[in-house]
N, C-alpha and C positions, 0 to 999 in steps of 0.2 A: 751227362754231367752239366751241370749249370755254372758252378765256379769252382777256382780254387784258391786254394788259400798259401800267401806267403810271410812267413813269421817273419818280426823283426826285433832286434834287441833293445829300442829307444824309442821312445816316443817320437824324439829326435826323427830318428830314420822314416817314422810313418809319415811324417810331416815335408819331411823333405823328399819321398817320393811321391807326395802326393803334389809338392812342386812340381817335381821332376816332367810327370803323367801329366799336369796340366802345360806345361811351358810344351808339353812337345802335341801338343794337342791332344791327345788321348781324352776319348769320351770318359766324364765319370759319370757311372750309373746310379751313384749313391754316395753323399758327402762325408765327412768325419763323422763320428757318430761311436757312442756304445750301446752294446745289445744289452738287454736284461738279463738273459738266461745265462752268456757264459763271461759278462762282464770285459770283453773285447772290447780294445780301441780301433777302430776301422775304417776304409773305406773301398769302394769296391769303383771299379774302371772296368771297361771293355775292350776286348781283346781284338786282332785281327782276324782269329779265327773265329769269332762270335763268340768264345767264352766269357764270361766275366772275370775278371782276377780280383784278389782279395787281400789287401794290404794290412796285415792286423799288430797288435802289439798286446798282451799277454791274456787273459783268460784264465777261467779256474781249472783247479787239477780237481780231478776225480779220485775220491779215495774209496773204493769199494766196501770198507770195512764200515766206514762211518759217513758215507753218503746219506743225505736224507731225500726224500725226493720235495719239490717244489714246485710253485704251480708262477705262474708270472700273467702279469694282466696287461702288460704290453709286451711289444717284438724288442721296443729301445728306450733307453732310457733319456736320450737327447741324440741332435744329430741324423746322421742315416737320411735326410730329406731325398727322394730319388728324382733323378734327373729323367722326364720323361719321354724326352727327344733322343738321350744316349740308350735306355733302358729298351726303346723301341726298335732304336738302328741292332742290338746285341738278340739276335734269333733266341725263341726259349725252346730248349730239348726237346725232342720228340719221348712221345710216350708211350711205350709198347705195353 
C-alpha cells in the first residue's frame, strides 16, 4: 500500500487539516492540488509508519450505466507540486 485515502465534507476541513499537518510538523508529500481523472481536491502528508495519507474533498461518482471511458493528458490539473525531501523520508512499497 502506498496511501490512503480520508474523505472530508468541506473544502473547509481539507484546508484546515492541512493546517493542522502543517503546524504540527508532519511532512507533506504533495501540496493542495486537483487531479484530472477523478476531479479531487487533495493533499497528501506522510505518515509515521511510511505511509502516505491522503486528505481529499469529493470526486466523481461512477455510474456504470452511462460511464464513458476518458483518456487525460495530465495526472493534475493545478497544485499537487511534491515535496521532495518529505516524498523521500516516506519508504515506497515493496514490489512482489
Amino acid at each position: 500500500m502506498w496511501h490512503f485515502m480520508l474523505e472530508t465534507n468541506t473544502l473547509d476541513d481539507v484546508g484546515a487539516a492541512l493546517d493542522l499537518a502543517t503546524a504540527a510538523g508532519v511532512p507533506v508529500v504533495s501540496t493542495l492540488g486537483r487531479h484530472s481523472n477523478d476531479q479531487m481536491v487533495s493533499f497528501y502528508m506522510s505518515t509515521p509508519s511510511g505511509f502516505v495519507g491522503r486528505v481529499r474533498l469529493g470526486g466523481r461518482l461512477v455510474d456504470d450505466a452511462v460511464w464513458q471511458v476518458q483518456r487525460h493528458d495530465r495526472g493534475t490539473l493545478w497544485g499537487h507540486k511534491v515535496h521532495l525531501e518529505a516524498a523521500q523520508a516516506t519508504p515506497a512499497p515493496a514490489v512482489r
